[in-house]
N, C-alpha and C positions, 0 to 999 in steps of 0.2 A: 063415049069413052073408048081409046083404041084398046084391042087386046090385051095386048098386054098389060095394060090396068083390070078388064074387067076379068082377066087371069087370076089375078091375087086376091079378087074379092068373092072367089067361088068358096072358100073357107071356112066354114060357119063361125060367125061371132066378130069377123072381121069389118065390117062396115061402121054396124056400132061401134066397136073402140074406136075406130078410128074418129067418127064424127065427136065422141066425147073428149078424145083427144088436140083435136082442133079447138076447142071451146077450154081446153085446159090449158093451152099455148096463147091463146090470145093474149092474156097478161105481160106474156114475154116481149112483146112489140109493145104493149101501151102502160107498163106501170113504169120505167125508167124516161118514158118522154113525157109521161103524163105528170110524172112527178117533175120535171126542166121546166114543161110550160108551165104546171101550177104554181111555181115557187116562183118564176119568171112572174108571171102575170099581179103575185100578189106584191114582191118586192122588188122584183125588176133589178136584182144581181143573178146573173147566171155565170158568175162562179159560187154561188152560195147553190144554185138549181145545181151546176155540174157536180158539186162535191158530194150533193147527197146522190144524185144517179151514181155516182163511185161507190160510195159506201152500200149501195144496193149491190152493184155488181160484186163488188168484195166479200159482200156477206154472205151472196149467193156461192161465191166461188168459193168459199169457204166450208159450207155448211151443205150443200149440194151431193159432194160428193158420202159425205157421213152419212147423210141419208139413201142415198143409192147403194151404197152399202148394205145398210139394213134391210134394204126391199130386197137385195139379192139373200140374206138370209132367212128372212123373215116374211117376206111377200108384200106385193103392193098394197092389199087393204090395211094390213095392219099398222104399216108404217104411214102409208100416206094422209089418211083420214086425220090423225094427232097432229101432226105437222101441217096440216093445210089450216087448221083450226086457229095454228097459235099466229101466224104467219096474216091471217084474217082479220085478226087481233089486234094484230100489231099495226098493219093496216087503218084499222079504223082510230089507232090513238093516233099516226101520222097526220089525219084529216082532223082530227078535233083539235090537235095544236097550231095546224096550217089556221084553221077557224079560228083562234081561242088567240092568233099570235104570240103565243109561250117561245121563251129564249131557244135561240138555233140549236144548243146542244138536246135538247127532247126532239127535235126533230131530225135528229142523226142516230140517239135513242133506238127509236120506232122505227124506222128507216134497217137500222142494222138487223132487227129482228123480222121483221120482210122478211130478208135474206135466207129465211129456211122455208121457201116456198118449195116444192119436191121439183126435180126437171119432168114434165111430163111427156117433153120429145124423146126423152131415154124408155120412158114409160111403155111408150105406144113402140119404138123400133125395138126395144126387148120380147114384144108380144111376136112380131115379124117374125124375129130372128128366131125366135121358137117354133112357129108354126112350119119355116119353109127351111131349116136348117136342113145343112148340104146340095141347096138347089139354089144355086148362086145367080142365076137368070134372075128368076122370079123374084131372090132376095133382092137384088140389085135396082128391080121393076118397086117391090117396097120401100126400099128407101128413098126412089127420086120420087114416091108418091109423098113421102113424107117431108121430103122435099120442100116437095111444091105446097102439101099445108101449111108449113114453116112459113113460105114465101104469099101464102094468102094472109095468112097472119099478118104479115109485115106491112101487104097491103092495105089490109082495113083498119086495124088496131092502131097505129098513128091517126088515120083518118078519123076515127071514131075517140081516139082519147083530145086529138090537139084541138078537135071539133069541138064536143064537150066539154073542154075547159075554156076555152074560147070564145062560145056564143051562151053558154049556161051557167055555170059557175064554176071557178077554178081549179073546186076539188071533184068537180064531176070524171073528170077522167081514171085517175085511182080509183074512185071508188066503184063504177063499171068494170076494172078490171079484176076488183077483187070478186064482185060477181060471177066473173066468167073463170074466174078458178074455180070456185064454189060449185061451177052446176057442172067444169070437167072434171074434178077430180072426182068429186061424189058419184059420176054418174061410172068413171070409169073404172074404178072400184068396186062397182055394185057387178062387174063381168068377171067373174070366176071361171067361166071356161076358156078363157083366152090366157090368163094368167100365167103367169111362166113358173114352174114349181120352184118353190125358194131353196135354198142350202143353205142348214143349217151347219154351224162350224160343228165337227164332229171333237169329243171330249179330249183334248190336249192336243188338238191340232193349234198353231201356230196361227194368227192372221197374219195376212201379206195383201198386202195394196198391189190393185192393177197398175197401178202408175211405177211397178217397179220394174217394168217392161219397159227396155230401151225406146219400140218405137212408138208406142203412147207416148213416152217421154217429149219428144220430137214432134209430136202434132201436139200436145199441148200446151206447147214453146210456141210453137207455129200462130197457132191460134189464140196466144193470147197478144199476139202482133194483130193478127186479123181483126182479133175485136178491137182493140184501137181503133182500128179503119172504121167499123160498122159503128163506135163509139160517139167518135170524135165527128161524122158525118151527118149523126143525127142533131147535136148539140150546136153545130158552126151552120146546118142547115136554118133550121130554125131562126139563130140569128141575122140568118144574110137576109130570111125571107122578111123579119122585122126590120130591116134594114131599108129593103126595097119598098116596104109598109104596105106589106101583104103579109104576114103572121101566118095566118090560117092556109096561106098555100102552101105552107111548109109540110103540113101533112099530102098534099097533092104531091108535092116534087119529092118527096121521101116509097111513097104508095109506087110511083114508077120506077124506083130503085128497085126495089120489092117484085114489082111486075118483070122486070127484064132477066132476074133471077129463076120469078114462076115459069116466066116461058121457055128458056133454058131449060130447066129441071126436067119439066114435061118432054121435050125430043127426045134430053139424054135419056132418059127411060126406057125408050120406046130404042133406042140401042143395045147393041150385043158385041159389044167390045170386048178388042183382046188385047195384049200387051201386058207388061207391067201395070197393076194399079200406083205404085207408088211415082214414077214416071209421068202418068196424067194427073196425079196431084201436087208434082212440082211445079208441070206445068199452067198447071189451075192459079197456085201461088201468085206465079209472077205475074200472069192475066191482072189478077187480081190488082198487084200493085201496079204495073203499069199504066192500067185504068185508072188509077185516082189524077196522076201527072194535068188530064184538061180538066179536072173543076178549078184548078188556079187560074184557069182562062176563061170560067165562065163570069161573064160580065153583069149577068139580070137571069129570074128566075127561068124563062123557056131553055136556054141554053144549058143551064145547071141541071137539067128534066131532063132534057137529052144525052148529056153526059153521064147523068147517073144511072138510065137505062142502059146504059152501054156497059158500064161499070158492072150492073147484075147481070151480066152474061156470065160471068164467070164462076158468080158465087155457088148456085147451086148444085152444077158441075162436082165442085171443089169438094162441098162438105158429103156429099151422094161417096163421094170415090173414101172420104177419109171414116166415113161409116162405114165402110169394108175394111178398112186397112185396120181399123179395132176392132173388128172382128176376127182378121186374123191375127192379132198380136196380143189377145188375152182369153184368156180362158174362158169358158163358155158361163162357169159358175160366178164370174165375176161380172159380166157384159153387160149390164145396169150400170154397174158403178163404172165401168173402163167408157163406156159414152158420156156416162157425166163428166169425166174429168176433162173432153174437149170440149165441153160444154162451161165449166169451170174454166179453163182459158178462156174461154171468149170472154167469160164475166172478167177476168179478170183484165183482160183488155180495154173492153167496154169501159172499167173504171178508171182506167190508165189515162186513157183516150178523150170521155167524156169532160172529166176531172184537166187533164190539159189545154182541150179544147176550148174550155169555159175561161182557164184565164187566160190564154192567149186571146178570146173575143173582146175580155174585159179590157186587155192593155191597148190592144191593137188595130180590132176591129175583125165581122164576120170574115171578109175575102185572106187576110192572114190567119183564119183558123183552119183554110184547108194547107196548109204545111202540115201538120199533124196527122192526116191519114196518108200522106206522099210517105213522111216518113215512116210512120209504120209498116205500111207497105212492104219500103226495102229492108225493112228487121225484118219482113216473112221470109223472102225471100232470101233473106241471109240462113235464116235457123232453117228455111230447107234445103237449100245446098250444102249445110254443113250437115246434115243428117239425116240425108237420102239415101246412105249407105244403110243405115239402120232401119229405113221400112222395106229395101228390097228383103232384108231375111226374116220369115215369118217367125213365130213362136216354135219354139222346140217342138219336136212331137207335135204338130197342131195336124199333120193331116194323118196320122194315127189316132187321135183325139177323135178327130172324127168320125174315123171307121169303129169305133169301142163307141162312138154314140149310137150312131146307126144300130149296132147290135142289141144296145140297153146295156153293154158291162163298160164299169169303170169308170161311172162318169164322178165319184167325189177325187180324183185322183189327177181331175185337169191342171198341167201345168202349173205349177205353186212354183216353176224355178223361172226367174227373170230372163232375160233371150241374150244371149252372147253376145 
């Protein structure tokens, strides 16, 4: 491991989270495609697979950030343990009506109540952001670490869901992923020294949502364009691959998406950049969407592998620089819940994207379901250019914020006023 990774792990209690947090992430890459291919494979409409991956990422986008809420005042054990349970739950009646063939609406039901699974990438980078705050290197080195778990995620968890429902039976992939929530959240819950001390609302204080910061505003606009992209790629992939009548390699050519993302991730880390951050995530942006333009040209699955690795060059980059950029544009008391809501964009794109992708396949076929991430694309790159102004100015008082942490005074007093 270079330095600067094994820098951040001098820490005590930072390896553990971290490992359990990878194992609580895994769902994130395999319950939305697991759930395409299972509903694919059983009835073989994937606009009926697309709609419920929508309804997932909606509920999520929904219910995500109410919960990240509560952990910033309450703490991660007490909120996350209830909410993983119900979410487990709800999980399991999705698989017994996939089994049971019960009318579509129970399966949009179960589906919707998924949707209060906790984010635990906000989880583990709120633990970060506690330990190394005001050491923006080493923070910087945490988040492309986190990164790149994100992006290992992406790589095996399709592999391992589209696999299992694939060669096993077709609720096998759901139901591994609600496993692998089970044994991260529990396990990462059970780490009280790492934990980030909650804030409680103090007695007539007022609530104010992070999102009522201009430039969260603007990246979670941003991103719920991007999840389009990451949406609508997994959903047209799949299809092209059953197209080509290789299915199961759609987990293969999605895993090197993922890979060309992890390996990105991993340099950028291992960098000490200067400049504007918000500058390198415009620029990340349009990477982004330009890179979708040759999957319209890919003709057969090797090509599409190629392209899509190329594609994740820019992703990890991207989201690395926009986990600092909420960092500086919301309070420190809020920073759980101000990551979940670019997190909540993505879902909410993903549903967008997914949910469009599915009928565009059904009318037209896989090769015209990559128009849908072309054009999402250029909606990012629209909503950043129109609101690039608003991530160059951090949060009021954010670098006095800082100096009153450093000391121990002042800290229920962060920022409660929206950024000019």
């Amino acid at each position: 491991m270079p330095s600067p990774y094994r820098a951040i792990f001098a820490a005590p209690g930072t390896t553990s989270f971290s490992v359990a947090g990878f194992f609580g992430r895994m769902p994130l890459s395999m319950m939305g495609i697991g759930i395409v291919t299972m509903i694919s494979q059983v009835t073989g409409r994937y606009g009926l697979a697309g709609a419920l991956a929508a309804t997932l990422a909606m509920s999520a986008a929904v219910l995500g950030p109410l919960v990240s809420r509560l952990v910033d005042r309450h703490g991660q054990r007490q909120v996350l343990r209830p909410v993983t349970l119900v979410s487990l739950a709800a999980g399991a009646g999705l698989l017994v009506c996939v089994q049971q063939r019960t009318p579509d609406w129970t399966l949009f039901v179960f589906t919707a109540v998924i949707g209060c699974v906790p984010s635990v990438g906000a989880m583990t980078r709120s633990r970060w952001a506690e330990i190394y705050r005001g050491d923006e290197r080493r923070l910087h080195t945490a988040y492309s670490w986190e990164s790149i778990v994100d992006e290992v995620c992406f790589i095996f968890g399709p592999i391992i869901s589209i696999g299992l429902s694939t060669t096993w039976f077709p609720e096998a992939g759901p139901l591994f992923a609600g496993m692998f929530l089970a044994i991260g959240v529990f396990w990462l819950t059970a780490q009280r020294g790492t934990e980030p001390v909650p804030h409680p609302r103090v007695s007539g204080e007022k609530s104010v949502s992070a999102l009522r910061s201009p430039g969260l505003q603007v990246l979670a606009l941003a991103f719920v364009a991007t999840g389009a992209i990451f949406g609508s790629v997994d959903v047209v992939t799949v299809a092209f691959a059953e197209e080509q009548g290789h299915k199961a390699a759609a987990s293969l050519v999605l895993a090197v998406y993922a890979l060309g993302s992890c390996l990105a991730g991993a340099v950028f880390g291992l960098l000490h950049l200067k400049g504007e951050p918000s500058r390198r995530w415009l620029l990340g942006v349009c990477a982004m969407a330009v890179s979708m333009i040759p999957l319209l040209l890919a003709g057969n699955l090797p090509l599409l592998a190629v392209a899509l690795f190329v594609a994740g060059l820019s992703i990890a980059p991207t989201m690395v620089t926009t986990m600092a950029l909420v960092e500086a544009h919301v309070p420190r008391t809020k920073l759980t819940e101000g990551m979940t809501w670019t997190g909540t964009g993505l879902a909410i794109g993903v549903a967008l994207g997914s949910s469009a992708a599915g009928w565009v396949v059904d009318a037209s076929g896989a090769e015209a379901g990559y128009v849908v991430p072309v054009v999402s694309g250029a909606l990012a790159v629209a909503v950043g250019l129109l609101g690039h102004r608003r991530l160059r100015r951090p949060a009021p008082d954010r670098e006095g914020k800082r100096e009153r942490d450093n000391s121990g005074v002042g800290e229920h007093q962060d920022g409660e006023q929206p950024v000019a």
